[in-house]
Phi, psi and omega in degrees: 000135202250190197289288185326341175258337159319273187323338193240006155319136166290174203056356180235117206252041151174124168263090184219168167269150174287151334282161181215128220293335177301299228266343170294310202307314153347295178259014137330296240276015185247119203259097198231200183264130149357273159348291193299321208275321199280326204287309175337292202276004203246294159353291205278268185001284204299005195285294177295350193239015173245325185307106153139353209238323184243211171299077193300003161265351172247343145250110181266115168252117215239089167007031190225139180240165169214121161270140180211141167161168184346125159335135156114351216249004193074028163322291175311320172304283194330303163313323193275322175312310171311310196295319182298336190259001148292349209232345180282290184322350187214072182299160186115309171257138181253121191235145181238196199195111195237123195265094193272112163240114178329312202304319155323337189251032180244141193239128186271004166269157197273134172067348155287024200236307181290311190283003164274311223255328165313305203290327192280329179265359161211029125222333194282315182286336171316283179317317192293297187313339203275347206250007170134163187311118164269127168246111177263134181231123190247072187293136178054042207297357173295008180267002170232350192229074170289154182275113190293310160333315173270347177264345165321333172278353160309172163299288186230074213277019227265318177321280182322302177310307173294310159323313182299309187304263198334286200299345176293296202321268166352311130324311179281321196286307161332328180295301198295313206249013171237094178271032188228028167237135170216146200241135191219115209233127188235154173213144167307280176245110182313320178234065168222036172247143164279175223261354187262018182264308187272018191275318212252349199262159176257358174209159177230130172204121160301134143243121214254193155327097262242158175264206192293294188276006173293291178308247259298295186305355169270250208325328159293336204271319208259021152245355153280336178262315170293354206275339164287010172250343169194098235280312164300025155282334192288008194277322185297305186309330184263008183295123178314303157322313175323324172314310180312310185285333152302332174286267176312352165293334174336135182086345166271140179278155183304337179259326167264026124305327164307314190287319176315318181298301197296359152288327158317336155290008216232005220231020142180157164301310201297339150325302167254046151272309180262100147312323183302317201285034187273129156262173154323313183298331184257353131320297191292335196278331184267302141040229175342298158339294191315317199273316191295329178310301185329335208260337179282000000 
Protein backbone atom coordinates (compact mmCIF):
# COMPACT_ATOMS: atom_id res chain seq x y z
CA UNK A 1 0.00 0.00 0.00
CA UNK A 2 2.10 3.20 -1.16
CA UNK A 3 1.23 6.67 0.58
CA UNK A 4 -1.70 7.82 -1.89
CA UNK A 5 -3.32 4.59 -1.10
CA UNK A 6 -2.70 5.11 2.95
CA UNK A 7 -4.28 8.57 2.40
CA UNK A 8 -7.57 7.52 1.11
CA UNK A 9 -7.86 4.75 4.15
CA UNK A 10 -10.68 5.46 6.09
CA UNK A 11 -9.83 7.14 9.33
CA UNK A 12 -6.85 8.81 7.95
CA UNK A 13 -6.67 11.77 7.84
CA UNK A 14 -2.87 12.57 7.18
CA UNK A 15 0.15 10.46 6.14
CA UNK A 16 3.83 11.78 6.21
CA UNK A 17 7.58 11.43 7.09
CA UNK A 18 9.23 12.91 9.94
CA UNK A 19 10.55 15.58 10.76
CA UNK A 20 8.48 18.11 9.24
CA UNK A 21 9.21 21.96 9.66
CA UNK A 22 5.10 22.70 10.16
CA UNK A 23 4.41 20.30 12.71
CA UNK A 24 8.22 21.75 14.80
CA UNK A 25 6.50 24.91 14.42
CA UNK A 26 3.79 23.73 16.18
CA UNK A 27 5.32 22.78 18.93
CA UNK A 28 7.20 26.70 19.72
CA UNK A 29 3.42 28.09 19.22
CA UNK A 30 2.14 25.77 22.21
CA UNK A 31 3.08 27.95 25.23
CA UNK A 32 3.03 25.05 28.69
CA UNK A 33 5.81 24.76 31.38
CA UNK A 34 8.92 24.15 30.42
CA UNK A 35 8.83 20.99 32.65
CA UNK A 36 5.68 19.11 30.84
CA UNK A 37 7.53 19.57 27.13
CA UNK A 38 10.36 17.60 28.48
CA UNK A 39 8.82 15.25 30.71
CA UNK A 40 6.71 14.52 27.20
CA UNK A 41 9.76 14.21 25.18
CA UNK A 42 11.43 12.22 27.88
CA UNK A 43 8.80 9.74 27.47
CA UNK A 44 8.34 9.31 24.18
CA UNK A 45 12.31 8.44 23.41
CA UNK A 46 12.24 5.81 26.17
CA UNK A 47 9.28 4.46 24.49
CA UNK A 48 11.40 3.55 21.26
CA UNK A 49 14.60 2.72 23.01
CA UNK A 50 13.57 0.44 26.07
CA UNK A 51 10.37 -1.28 24.24
CA UNK A 52 11.35 -4.32 22.48
CA UNK A 53 14.61 -4.41 24.61
CA UNK A 54 13.29 -5.27 28.03
CA UNK A 55 10.75 -7.46 29.68
CA UNK A 56 7.11 -6.25 28.89
CA UNK A 57 6.39 -7.94 32.01
CA UNK A 58 8.22 -6.19 34.05
CA UNK A 59 8.29 -2.97 32.31
CA UNK A 60 5.22 -2.56 31.08
CA UNK A 61 5.32 -0.35 28.43
CA UNK A 62 2.13 -0.14 26.29
CA UNK A 63 3.00 1.92 23.66
CA UNK A 64 0.51 4.87 24.56
CA UNK A 65 0.69 8.28 25.80
CA UNK A 66 -2.43 10.41 26.83
CA UNK A 67 -3.19 14.29 26.66
CA UNK A 68 -6.10 14.94 28.16
CA UNK A 69 -7.80 18.65 28.87
CA UNK A 70 -9.86 21.26 28.25
CA UNK A 71 -10.97 22.16 24.27
CA UNK A 72 -8.44 24.80 22.72
CA UNK A 73 -5.56 23.86 24.63
CA UNK A 74 -3.12 22.45 21.95
CA UNK A 75 -3.40 19.13 22.64
CA UNK A 76 -3.35 18.34 19.01
CA UNK A 77 -0.61 21.11 17.78
CA UNK A 78 1.30 19.59 20.56
CA UNK A 79 1.11 15.77 19.82
CA UNK A 80 2.38 16.37 16.24
CA UNK A 81 4.86 18.71 17.65
CA UNK A 82 6.21 15.78 20.04
CA UNK A 83 6.23 13.39 17.54
CA UNK A 84 8.58 15.75 15.25
CA UNK A 85 10.77 16.30 18.11
CA UNK A 86 10.87 12.61 18.55
CA UNK A 87 12.02 11.81 14.99
CA UNK A 88 14.75 15.10 15.50
CA UNK A 89 15.80 13.41 18.37
CA UNK A 90 16.36 10.25 17.34
CA UNK A 91 18.23 10.95 14.03
CA UNK A 92 18.55 8.39 11.86
CA UNK A 93 15.52 6.55 11.80
CA UNK A 94 13.04 7.38 9.37
CA UNK A 95 10.01 7.89 11.31
CA UNK A 96 6.67 8.24 9.79
CA UNK A 97 3.56 9.80 11.27
CA UNK A 98 -0.12 8.82 11.05
CA UNK A 99 -2.80 11.32 11.68
CA UNK A 100 -6.08 9.40 12.76
CA UNK A 101 -9.90 10.91 12.51
CA UNK A 102 -11.89 8.69 14.75
CA UNK A 103 -15.06 10.27 13.77
CA UNK A 104 -14.78 8.56 10.25
CA UNK A 105 -14.48 5.23 11.37
CA UNK A 106 -18.02 5.32 13.68
CA UNK A 107 -20.83 4.11 12.10
CA UNK A 108 -24.71 4.39 13.34
CA UNK A 109 -25.01 0.75 11.42
CA UNK A 110 -24.20 -2.51 14.08
CA UNK A 111 -20.94 -3.55 13.60
CA UNK A 112 -19.44 -1.00 11.04
CA UNK A 113 -17.72 0.85 13.74
CA UNK A 114 -15.87 -2.48 14.77
CA UNK A 115 -14.87 -3.55 11.73
CA UNK A 116 -13.69 0.39 10.34
CA UNK A 117 -11.76 0.25 13.79
CA UNK A 118 -10.10 -3.73 13.03
CA UNK A 119 -9.31 -3.10 9.79
CA UNK A 120 -7.17 0.34 10.40
CA UNK A 121 -5.53 -1.10 13.96
CA UNK A 122 -4.85 -4.76 12.23
CA UNK A 123 -4.01 -4.01 9.08
CA UNK A 124 -3.32 -0.57 7.86
CA UNK A 125 -1.22 0.88 10.94
CA UNK A 126 0.48 -2.64 10.89
CA UNK A 127 1.51 -2.53 7.18
CA UNK A 128 2.92 1.39 8.09
CA UNK A 129 4.94 -0.25 11.16
CA UNK A 130 6.42 -3.32 9.57
CA UNK A 131 8.79 -0.10 7.25
CA UNK A 132 10.30 1.59 10.32
CA UNK A 133 9.27 3.84 13.47
CA UNK A 134 5.93 4.97 13.49
CA UNK A 135 3.97 7.67 15.42
CA UNK A 136 -0.30 7.54 15.51
CA UNK A 137 -2.05 10.48 17.10
CA UNK A 138 -5.68 8.97 18.15
CA UNK A 139 -7.27 12.72 18.36
CA UNK A 140 -10.00 12.47 20.61
CA UNK A 141 -9.62 9.14 21.26
CA UNK A 142 -12.96 8.78 23.65
CA UNK A 143 -14.57 8.41 20.03
CA UNK A 144 -13.03 4.85 19.58
CA UNK A 145 -12.48 3.97 23.66
CA UNK A 146 -15.75 5.03 25.07
CA UNK A 147 -15.80 4.60 29.11
CA UNK A 148 -18.32 1.07 28.66
CA UNK A 149 -19.64 1.74 31.93
CA UNK A 150 -21.40 4.85 31.01
CA UNK A 151 -22.72 3.28 28.04
CA UNK A 152 -24.20 0.81 29.65
CA UNK A 153 -27.17 2.66 30.46
CA UNK A 154 -27.86 3.56 26.51
CA UNK A 155 -30.62 1.96 24.36
CA UNK A 156 -27.98 0.13 22.10
CA UNK A 157 -24.41 0.73 23.60
CA UNK A 158 -23.60 -3.04 21.96
CA UNK A 159 -21.74 -1.38 18.77
CA UNK A 160 -19.78 0.96 20.82
CA UNK A 161 -18.85 -1.54 23.37
CA UNK A 162 -17.53 -4.15 20.38
CA UNK A 163 -15.54 -1.33 19.15
CA UNK A 164 -14.03 -0.10 22.37
CA UNK A 165 -12.96 -4.18 22.99
CA UNK A 166 -11.53 -4.18 19.47
CA UNK A 167 -9.29 -1.12 20.24
CA UNK A 168 -8.31 -2.41 23.45
CA UNK A 169 -7.18 -6.07 21.82
CA UNK A 170 -5.40 -4.33 19.17
CA UNK A 171 -3.38 -2.21 21.35
CA UNK A 172 -2.31 -4.84 22.79
CA UNK A 173 -1.24 -7.39 20.13
CA UNK A 174 0.61 -4.18 18.71
CA UNK A 175 2.69 -3.26 21.61
CA UNK A 176 3.78 -6.77 21.83
CA UNK A 177 4.62 -7.29 18.38
CA UNK A 178 5.98 -3.06 16.95
CA UNK A 179 8.08 -1.67 19.76
CA UNK A 180 8.90 0.91 17.38
CA UNK A 181 4.82 2.26 17.31
CA UNK A 182 3.57 4.78 19.67
CA UNK A 183 0.57 5.97 19.89
CA UNK A 184 0.01 9.44 21.37
CA UNK A 185 -3.75 9.69 21.99
CA UNK A 186 -5.57 13.06 23.17
CA UNK A 187 -9.58 13.74 25.07
CA UNK A 188 -11.35 16.60 25.87
CA UNK A 189 -12.77 14.48 28.73
CA UNK A 190 -10.56 11.94 30.62
CA UNK A 191 -13.93 10.62 31.65
CA UNK A 192 -15.37 9.63 28.95
CA UNK A 193 -12.10 7.19 28.03
CA UNK A 194 -12.51 4.05 28.86
CA UNK A 195 -11.01 3.13 32.23
CA UNK A 196 -9.24 0.26 30.67
CA UNK A 197 -7.42 2.52 28.04
CA UNK A 198 -6.33 4.96 30.57
CA UNK A 199 -5.25 1.69 32.26
CA UNK A 200 -2.61 1.24 29.28
CA UNK A 201 -1.34 4.69 28.88
CA UNK A 202 2.15 5.04 30.08
CA UNK A 203 2.12 8.76 30.79
CA UNK A 204 -0.96 10.66 31.34
CA UNK A 205 -0.51 14.70 31.02
CA UNK A 206 -2.95 17.49 31.91
CA UNK A 207 -2.86 20.09 29.79
CA UNK A 208 -4.32 22.49 31.32
CA UNK A 209 -5.26 26.24 30.36
CA UNK A 210 -2.43 28.66 30.19
CA UNK A 211 -1.80 31.17 32.91
CA UNK A 212 -0.73 34.35 33.32
CA UNK A 213 2.47 34.37 31.77
CA UNK A 214 1.64 31.83 29.28
CA UNK A 215 -1.15 34.13 28.00
CA UNK A 216 1.18 37.10 27.84
CA UNK A 217 3.49 34.73 25.45
CA UNK A 218 0.21 33.73 23.14
CA UNK A 219 -0.49 37.43 22.84
CA UNK A 220 2.99 38.29 21.97
CA UNK A 221 3.64 35.49 19.87
CA UNK A 222 0.16 36.25 17.75
CA UNK A 223 0.76 40.05 17.62
CA UNK A 224 4.48 39.69 16.40
CA UNK A 225 2.97 37.47 13.72
CA UNK A 226 0.65 39.94 12.76
CA UNK A 227 3.35 43.16 13.27
CA UNK A 228 5.04 41.62 10.13
CA UNK A 229 2.37 42.74 7.97
CA UNK A 230 2.35 45.72 9.96
CA UNK A 231 5.06 46.66 12.02
CA UNK A 232 3.66 49.53 14.70
CA UNK A 233 1.74 46.96 15.82
CA UNK A 234 4.74 46.32 18.13
CA UNK A 235 3.99 49.83 19.84
CA UNK A 236 1.55 47.74 21.82
CA UNK A 237 3.57 45.05 23.67
CA UNK A 238 5.36 48.37 25.31
CA UNK A 239 1.90 49.87 26.30
CA UNK A 240 1.53 50.74 30.11
CA UNK A 241 -2.02 49.40 29.48
CA UNK A 242 -0.81 45.96 28.04
CA UNK A 243 -0.62 44.45 31.21
CA UNK A 244 -4.36 45.16 31.81
CA UNK A 245 -4.95 42.90 28.80
CA UNK A 246 -2.76 39.94 30.13
CA UNK A 247 -4.26 40.15 33.12
CA UNK A 248 -8.18 39.73 31.61
CA UNK A 249 -6.89 36.64 29.26
CA UNK A 250 -6.68 34.74 32.10
CA UNK A 251 -9.34 31.82 31.86
CA UNK A 252 -9.10 31.60 27.90
CA UNK A 253 -7.77 28.97 26.27
CA UNK A 254 -4.74 29.69 23.33
CA UNK A 255 -7.17 29.53 20.73
CA UNK A 256 -9.49 31.53 21.53
CA UNK A 257 -7.32 34.08 23.11
CA UNK A 258 -5.27 34.02 19.26
CA UNK A 259 -9.28 34.55 18.00
CA UNK A 260 -9.37 37.62 20.56
CA UNK A 261 -6.57 39.47 19.07
CA UNK A 262 -7.90 39.16 15.27
CA UNK A 263 -11.02 40.27 17.02
CA UNK A 264 -9.79 43.41 18.13
CA UNK A 265 -9.57 44.33 14.66
CA UNK A 266 -12.75 43.86 14.13
CA UNK A 267 -14.28 46.93 15.98
CA UNK A 268 -14.29 49.48 12.64
CA UNK A 269 -13.78 49.39 9.18
CA UNK A 270 -10.87 51.79 9.37
CA UNK A 271 -9.09 49.24 11.73
CA UNK A 272 -9.43 46.67 9.47
CA UNK A 273 -7.92 48.61 6.48
CA UNK A 274 -5.26 49.96 8.70
CA UNK A 275 -3.90 47.36 11.41
CA UNK A 276 -1.80 50.08 13.11
CA UNK A 277 -4.80 52.19 14.19
CA UNK A 278 -5.44 48.82 16.65
CA UNK A 279 -5.40 50.90 20.34
CA UNK A 280 -4.74 48.31 23.68
CA UNK A 281 -8.32 49.16 24.49
CA UNK A 282 -9.59 47.34 21.68
CA UNK A 283 -7.60 44.34 22.52
CA UNK A 284 -8.83 44.29 26.19
CA UNK A 285 -12.52 45.02 24.87
CA UNK A 286 -12.12 41.75 22.67
CA UNK A 287 -10.89 40.16 25.61
CA UNK A 288 -12.99 40.82 27.74
CA UNK A 289 -16.23 40.11 24.55
CA UNK A 290 -14.31 36.80 24.58
CA UNK A 291 -14.70 35.63 28.02
CA UNK A 292 -18.41 37.06 28.29
CA UNK A 293 -19.68 34.56 25.32
CA UNK A 294 -18.29 31.71 27.48
CA UNK A 295 -20.80 32.36 30.08
CA UNK A 296 -23.53 32.43 27.63
Amino acid sequence: MNKHQRMEQKGILNYTKLPLKEFGDQWDKIFITPEVKERLLAQAILEFRLRGTVSQSSVPLHGVMLLVGPPGTGKTSLARGLANRVAESLDGADFHFIEVEPHALVSSALGRSQQAVRELLQTTIPECAEQGPLIVLLDEVETLAADRRRLSLEANPIDVHRATDAVLASLDHLAAKYPGLLFIATSNFKEAVDEALISRADLIEVIEKPDKEACRAILVDTLSALAEKAPKLGRLLGSKDFDKAVTESVGLDGRELRKAVIGAFTFSKEVALDLERIRVEDLVRSIQDKKATKTI
